[in-house]
C-alpha positions as CSV (number, residue, x, y, z in Angstrom):
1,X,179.1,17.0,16.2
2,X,176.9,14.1,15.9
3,X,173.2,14.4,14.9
4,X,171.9,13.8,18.1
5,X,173.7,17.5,19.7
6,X,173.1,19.3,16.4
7,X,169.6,18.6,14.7
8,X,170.9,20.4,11.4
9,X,173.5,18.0,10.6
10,X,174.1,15.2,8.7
11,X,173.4,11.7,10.4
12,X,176.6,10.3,11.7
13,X,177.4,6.6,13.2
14,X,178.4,8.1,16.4
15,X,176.4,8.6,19.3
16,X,175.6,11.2,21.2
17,X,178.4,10.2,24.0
18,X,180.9,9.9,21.8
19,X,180.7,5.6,21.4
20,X,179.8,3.7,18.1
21,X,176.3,2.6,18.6
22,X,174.2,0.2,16.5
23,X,174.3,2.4,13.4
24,X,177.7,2.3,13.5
25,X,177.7,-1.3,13.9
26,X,175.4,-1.8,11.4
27,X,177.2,0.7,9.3
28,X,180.4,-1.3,9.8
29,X,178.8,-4.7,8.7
30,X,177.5,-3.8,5.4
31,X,180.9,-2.5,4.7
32,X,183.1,-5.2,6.2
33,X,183.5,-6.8,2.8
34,X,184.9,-3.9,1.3
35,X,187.6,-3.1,4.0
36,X,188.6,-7.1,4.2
37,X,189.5,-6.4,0.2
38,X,191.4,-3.6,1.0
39,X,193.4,-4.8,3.9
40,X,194.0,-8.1,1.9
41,X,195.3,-6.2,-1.3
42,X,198.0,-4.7,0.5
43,X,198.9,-7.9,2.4
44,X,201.1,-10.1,2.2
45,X,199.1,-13.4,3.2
46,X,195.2,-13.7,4.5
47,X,196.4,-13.9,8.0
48,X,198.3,-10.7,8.2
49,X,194.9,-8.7,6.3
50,X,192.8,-10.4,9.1
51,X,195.9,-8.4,11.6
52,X,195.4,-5.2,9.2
53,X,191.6,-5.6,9.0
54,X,191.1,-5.6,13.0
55,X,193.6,-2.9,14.0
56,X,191.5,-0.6,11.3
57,X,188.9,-1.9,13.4
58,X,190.0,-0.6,16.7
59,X,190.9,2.8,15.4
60,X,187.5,3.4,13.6
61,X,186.1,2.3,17.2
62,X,188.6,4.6,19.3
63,X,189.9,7.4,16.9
64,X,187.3,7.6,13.8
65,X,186.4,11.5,13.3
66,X,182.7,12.6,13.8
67,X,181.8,12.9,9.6
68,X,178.8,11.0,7.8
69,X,178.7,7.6,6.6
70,X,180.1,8.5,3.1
71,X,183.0,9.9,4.7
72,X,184.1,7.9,7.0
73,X,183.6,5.4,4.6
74,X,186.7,6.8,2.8
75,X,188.3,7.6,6.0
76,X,188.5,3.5,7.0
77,X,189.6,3.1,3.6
78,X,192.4,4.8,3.9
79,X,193.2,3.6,7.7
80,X,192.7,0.0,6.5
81,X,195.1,0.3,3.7
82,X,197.9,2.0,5.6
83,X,197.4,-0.5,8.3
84,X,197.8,-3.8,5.9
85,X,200.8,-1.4,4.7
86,X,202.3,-1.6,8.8
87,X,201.7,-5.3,9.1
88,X,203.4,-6.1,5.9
89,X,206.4,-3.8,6.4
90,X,207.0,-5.3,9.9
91,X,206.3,-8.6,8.4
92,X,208.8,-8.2,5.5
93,X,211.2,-6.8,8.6
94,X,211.1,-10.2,10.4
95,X,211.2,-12.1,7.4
96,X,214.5,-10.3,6.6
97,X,216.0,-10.6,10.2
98,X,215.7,-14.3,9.6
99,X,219.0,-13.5,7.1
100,X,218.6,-16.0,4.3
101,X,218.9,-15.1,1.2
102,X,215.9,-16.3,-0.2
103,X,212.6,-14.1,-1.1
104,X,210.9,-13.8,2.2
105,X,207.6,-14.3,0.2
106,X,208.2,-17.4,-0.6
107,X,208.3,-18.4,3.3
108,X,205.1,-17.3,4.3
109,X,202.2,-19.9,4.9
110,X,199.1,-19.2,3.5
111,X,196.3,-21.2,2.6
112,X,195.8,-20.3,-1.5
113,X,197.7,-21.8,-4.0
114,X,199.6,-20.3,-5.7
115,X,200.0,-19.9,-9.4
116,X,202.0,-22.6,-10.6
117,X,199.7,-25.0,-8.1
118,X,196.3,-23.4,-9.8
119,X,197.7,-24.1,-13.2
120,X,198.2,-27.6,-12.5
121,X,195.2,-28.1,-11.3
122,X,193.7,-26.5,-14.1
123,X,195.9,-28.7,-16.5
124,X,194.7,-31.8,-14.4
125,X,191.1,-30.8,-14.9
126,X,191.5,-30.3,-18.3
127,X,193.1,-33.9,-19.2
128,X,190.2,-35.5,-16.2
129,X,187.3,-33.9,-18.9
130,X,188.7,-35.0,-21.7
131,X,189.5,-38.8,-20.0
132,X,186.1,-38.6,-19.2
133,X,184.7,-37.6,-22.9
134,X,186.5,-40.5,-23.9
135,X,184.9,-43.1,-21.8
136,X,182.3,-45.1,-22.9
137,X,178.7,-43.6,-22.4
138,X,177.6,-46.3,-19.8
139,X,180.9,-46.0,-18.1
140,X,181.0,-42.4,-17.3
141,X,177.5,-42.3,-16.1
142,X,178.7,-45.3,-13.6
143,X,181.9,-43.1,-12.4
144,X,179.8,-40.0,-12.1
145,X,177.3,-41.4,-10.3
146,X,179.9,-42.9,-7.7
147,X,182.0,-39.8,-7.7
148,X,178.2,-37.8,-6.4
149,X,178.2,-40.7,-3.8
150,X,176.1,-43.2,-5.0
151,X,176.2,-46.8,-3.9
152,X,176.2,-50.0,-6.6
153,X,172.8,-50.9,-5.8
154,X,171.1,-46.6,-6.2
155,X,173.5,-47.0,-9.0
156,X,171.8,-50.0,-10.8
157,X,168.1,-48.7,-9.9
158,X,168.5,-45.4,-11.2
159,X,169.9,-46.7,-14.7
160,X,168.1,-50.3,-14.7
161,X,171.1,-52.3,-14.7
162,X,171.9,-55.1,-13.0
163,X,174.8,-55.2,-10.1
164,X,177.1,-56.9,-12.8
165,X,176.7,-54.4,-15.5
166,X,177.4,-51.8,-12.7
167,X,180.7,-53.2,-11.3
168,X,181.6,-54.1,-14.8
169,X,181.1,-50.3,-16.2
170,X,182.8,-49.3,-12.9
171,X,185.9,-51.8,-13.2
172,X,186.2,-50.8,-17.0
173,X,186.0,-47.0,-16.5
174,X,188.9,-46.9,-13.9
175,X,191.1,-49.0,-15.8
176,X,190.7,-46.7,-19.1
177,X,190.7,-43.6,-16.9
178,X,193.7,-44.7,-15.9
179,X,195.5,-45.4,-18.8
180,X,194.3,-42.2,-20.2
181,X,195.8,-40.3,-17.7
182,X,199.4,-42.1,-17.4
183,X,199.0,-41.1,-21.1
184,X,198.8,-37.8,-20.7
185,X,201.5,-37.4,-18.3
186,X,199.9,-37.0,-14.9
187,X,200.5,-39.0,-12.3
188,X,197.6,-41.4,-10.4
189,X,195.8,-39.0,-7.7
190,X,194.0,-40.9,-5.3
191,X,191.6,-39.4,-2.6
192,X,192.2,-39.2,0.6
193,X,189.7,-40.2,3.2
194,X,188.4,-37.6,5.3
């Protein structure tokens, strides 16, 4: 029974008519967090938790039992998990209907990297600080300064240099970043403009 037919019990985020009202709401946003983890622990990709997540979602808002916040708390737990559990089985089903033999895993599109991609990055970020603790003190501030967006001309106001000494320190610190990083085995990245 919810609080509002039975003074004596505990507070519950149902309402009287049997809807989730603002407490419930309330009580579901400080808590969405939480459930997103779950439903993403059991998942396969982020796409299919955000699947699990909302079908947890509409239970809790059609089915969810009349207990107090702590409880239910557990409760949605538990419905969140077995529903990320759902969307992966039927997603590992239609994976496997697809009848290669490859790991269906391995097909799925998801926007993380995955581990060999964060280790080269990590490797890349690695050999970029040490390129850059190599470069001359006047050179790295130049390239810093650029990479944060800065123009020649803030460039030379800020250090006191003239528009020479700044395309000079700019020129020179490309050319030895660059030879510093064929040298350590990684290929030229250049940005893309957005």
């Amino acid at each position: 029974m919810s609080s509002a037919t039975n003074p004596g019990s505990a507070p519950t985020c149902r309402t009287a008519a049997g809807g989730f009202g603002r407490v419930g709401t309330a009580w579901l946003g400080a808590r969405e967090a939480a459930f997103r983890r779950t439903a993403r622990r059991y998942s396969l990709c982020s796409d299919d938790a955000e699947d699990a997540y909302q079908r947890a979602v509409e239970i809790l808002l059609t089915k969810a039992p009349d207990r107090a916040p702590s409880g239910l708390a557990a409760w949605m737990q538990v419905v969140t998990r077995r529903e990320a559990l759902a969307v992966r089985r039927s997603r590992e089903r239609l994976l496997a209907a697809t009848g290669d033999e490859d790991d269906p895993v391995e097909r799925l599109a998801c926007g993380r990297p995955g581990p060999a991609d964060r280790a080269e990055r990590r490797e890349r970020v690695e050999a970029t600080a040490r390129a850059l603790a190599a470069l001359k003190p006047d050179e790295r501030l130049a390239i810093v300064l650029q990479a944060l967006g800065y123009s020649y001309a803030e460039i030379g106001a800020l250090c006191g240099w003239t528009y020479t000494k700044v395309n000079r320190c700019l020129a020179e610190g490309r050319a030895r970043l660059r030879r510093l990083a064929e040298a350590s085995g990684f290929p030229e990245r250049r940005a893309t403009p957005s």
